[in-house]
C-alpha beads as a LAMMPS data file, in Angstrom:
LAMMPS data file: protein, C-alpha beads

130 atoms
129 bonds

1 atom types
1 bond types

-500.0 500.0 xlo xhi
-500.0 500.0 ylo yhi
-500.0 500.0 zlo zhi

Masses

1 110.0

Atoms # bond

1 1 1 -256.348 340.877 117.104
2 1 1 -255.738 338.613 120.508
3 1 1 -252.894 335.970 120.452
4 1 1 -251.085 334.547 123.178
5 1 1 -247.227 333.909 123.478
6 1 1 -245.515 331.240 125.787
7 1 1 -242.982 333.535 127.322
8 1 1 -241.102 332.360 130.538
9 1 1 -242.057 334.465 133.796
10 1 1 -238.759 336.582 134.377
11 1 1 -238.923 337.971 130.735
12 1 1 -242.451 338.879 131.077
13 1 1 -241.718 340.535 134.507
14 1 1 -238.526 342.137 133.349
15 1 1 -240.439 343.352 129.997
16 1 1 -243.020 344.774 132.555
17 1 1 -240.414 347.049 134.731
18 1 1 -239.015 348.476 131.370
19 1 1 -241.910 349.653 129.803
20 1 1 -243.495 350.918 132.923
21 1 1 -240.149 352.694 133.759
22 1 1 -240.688 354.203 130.727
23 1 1 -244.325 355.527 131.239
24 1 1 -245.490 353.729 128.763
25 1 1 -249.535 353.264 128.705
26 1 1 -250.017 349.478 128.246
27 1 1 -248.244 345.848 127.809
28 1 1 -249.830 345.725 124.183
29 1 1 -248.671 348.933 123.125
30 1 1 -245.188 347.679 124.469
31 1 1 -245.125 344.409 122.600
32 1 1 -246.178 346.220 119.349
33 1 1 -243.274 348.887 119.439
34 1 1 -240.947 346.248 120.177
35 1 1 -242.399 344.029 117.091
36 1 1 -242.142 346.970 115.026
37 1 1 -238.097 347.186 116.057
38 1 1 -237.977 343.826 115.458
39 1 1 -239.391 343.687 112.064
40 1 1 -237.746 347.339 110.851
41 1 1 -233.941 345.204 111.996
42 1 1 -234.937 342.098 110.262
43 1 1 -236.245 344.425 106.482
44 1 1 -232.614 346.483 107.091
45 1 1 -230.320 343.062 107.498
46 1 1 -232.597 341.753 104.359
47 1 1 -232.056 345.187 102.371
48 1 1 -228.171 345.389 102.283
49 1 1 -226.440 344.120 99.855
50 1 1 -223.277 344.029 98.517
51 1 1 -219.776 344.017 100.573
52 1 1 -220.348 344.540 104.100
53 1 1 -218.380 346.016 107.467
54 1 1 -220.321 344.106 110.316
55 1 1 -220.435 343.249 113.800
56 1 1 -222.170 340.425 115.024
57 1 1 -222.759 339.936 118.714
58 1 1 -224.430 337.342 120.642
59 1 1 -224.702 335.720 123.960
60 1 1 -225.134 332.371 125.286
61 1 1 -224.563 329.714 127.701
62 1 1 -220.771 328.031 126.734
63 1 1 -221.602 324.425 128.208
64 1 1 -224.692 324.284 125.553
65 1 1 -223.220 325.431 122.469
66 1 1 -219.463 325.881 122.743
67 1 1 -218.378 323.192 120.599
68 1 1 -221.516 323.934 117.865
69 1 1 -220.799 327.723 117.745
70 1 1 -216.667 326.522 117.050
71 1 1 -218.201 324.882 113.942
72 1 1 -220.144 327.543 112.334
73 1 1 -217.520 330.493 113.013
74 1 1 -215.065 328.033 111.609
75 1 1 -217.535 327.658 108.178
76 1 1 -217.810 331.242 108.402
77 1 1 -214.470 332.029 108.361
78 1 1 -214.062 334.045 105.015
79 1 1 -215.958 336.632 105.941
80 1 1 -215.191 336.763 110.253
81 1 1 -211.771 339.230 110.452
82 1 1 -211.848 338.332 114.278
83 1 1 -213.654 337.820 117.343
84 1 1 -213.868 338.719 120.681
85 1 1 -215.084 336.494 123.674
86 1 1 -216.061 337.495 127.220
87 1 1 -217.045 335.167 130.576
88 1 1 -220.198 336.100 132.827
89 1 1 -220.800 333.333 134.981
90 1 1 -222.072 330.834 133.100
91 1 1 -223.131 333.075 129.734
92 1 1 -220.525 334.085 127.371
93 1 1 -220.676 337.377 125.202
94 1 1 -218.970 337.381 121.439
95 1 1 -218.827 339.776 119.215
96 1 1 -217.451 338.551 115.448
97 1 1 -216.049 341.492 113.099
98 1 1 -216.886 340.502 109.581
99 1 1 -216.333 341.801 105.994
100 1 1 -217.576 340.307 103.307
101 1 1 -220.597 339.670 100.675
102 1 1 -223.932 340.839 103.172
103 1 1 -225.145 337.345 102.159
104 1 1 -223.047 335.196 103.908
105 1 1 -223.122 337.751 106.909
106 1 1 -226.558 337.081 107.280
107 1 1 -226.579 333.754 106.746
108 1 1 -224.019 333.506 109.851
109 1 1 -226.715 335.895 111.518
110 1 1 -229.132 332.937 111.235
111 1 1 -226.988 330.365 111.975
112 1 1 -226.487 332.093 115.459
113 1 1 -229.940 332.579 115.669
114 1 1 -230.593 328.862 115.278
115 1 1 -229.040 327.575 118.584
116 1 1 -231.552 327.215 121.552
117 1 1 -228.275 328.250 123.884
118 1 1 -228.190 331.488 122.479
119 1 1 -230.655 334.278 123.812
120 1 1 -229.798 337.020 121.184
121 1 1 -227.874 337.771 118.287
122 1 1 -227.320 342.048 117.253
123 1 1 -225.825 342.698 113.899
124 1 1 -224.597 346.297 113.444
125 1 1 -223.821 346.188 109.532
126 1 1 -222.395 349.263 106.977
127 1 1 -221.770 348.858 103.845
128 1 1 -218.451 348.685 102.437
129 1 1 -216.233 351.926 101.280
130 1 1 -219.615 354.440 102.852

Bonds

1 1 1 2
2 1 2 3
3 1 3 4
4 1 4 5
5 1 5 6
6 1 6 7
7 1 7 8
8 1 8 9
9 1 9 10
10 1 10 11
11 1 11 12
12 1 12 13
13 1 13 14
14 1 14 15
15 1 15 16
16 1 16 17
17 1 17 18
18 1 18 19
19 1 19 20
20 1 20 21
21 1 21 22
22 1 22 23
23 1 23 24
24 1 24 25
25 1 25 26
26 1 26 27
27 1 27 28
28 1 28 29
29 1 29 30
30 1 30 31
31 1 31 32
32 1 32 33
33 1 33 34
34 1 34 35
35 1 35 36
36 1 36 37
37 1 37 38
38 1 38 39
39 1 39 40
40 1 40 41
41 1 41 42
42 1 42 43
43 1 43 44
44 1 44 45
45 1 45 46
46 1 46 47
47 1 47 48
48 1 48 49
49 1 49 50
50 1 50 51
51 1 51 52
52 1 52 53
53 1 53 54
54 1 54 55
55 1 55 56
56 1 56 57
57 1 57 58
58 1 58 59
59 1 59 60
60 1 60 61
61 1 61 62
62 1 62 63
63 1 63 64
64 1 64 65
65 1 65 66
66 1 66 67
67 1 67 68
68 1 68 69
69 1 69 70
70 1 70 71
71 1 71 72
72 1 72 73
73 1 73 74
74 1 74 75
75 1 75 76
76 1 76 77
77 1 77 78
78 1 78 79
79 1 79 80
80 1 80 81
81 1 81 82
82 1 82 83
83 1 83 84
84 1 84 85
85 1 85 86
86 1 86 87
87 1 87 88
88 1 88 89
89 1 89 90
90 1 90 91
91 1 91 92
92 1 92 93
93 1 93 94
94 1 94 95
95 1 95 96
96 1 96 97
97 1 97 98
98 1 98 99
99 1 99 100
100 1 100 101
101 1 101 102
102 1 102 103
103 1 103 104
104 1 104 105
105 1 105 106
106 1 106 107
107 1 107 108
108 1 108 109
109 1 109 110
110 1 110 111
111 1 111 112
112 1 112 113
113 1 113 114
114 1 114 115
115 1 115 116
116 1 116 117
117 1 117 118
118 1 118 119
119 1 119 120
120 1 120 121
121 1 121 122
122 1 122 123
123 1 123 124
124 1 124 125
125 1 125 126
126 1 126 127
127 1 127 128
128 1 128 129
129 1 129 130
């Protein structure tokens, strides 16, 4: 199957360097391993249930979201133990330590996700007492 994506330039170019660094034989075959990543991530934060030991990091530009991402760590707060915030020029780096039902972990996960400031969101997530 063809389909196009509306991607800007510097991703595309920076997507190129990677997977020809790696020796890898084509964009396509690039973009489907990194779909396939994408997806398996997605099934195991939609598998897990129960009480979860997570972190949740994500960057983004502060003078977008700042005030947005206060308000959704603040309705989040009974299951984020404490967080951890770091400057890079204008883009900011969190990482949120949670515990709690895996339900309302990922529905913070996809809060994050929702902001247009935010470029990505990684959730490393166990399961309670393993």
């Amino acid at each position: 199957m063809r389909t196009s994506f509306n991607i800007p330039d510097e991703v595309v170019a920076e997507f190129d360097r990677v997977w020809n660094e790696q020796g890898m034989e084509n964009r396509s075959r690039a973009v489907r391993e990194a779909m396939q990543e994408y997806i398996e991530s997605h099934t195991r934060l939609e598998d897990t249930d129960g009480t979860v030991v997570a972190l949740v990091g994500f960057d983004y530009r502060h003078h977008e979201v700042i005030g947005e991402l206060h308000s959704v760590q603040h309705d989040y707060q009974d299951v984020i133990l404490n967080t951890s915030h770091t400057h890079q020029g204008e883009w900011c780096l969190e990482s949120l330590f949670c515990r709690g039902p895996s339900e309302r972990v990922r529905q913070l996960t996809y809060r994050l996700r929702d902001f247009d400031g935010v470029r990505r969101v990684k959730v490393m997530m166990i399961r309670d007492g393993e």
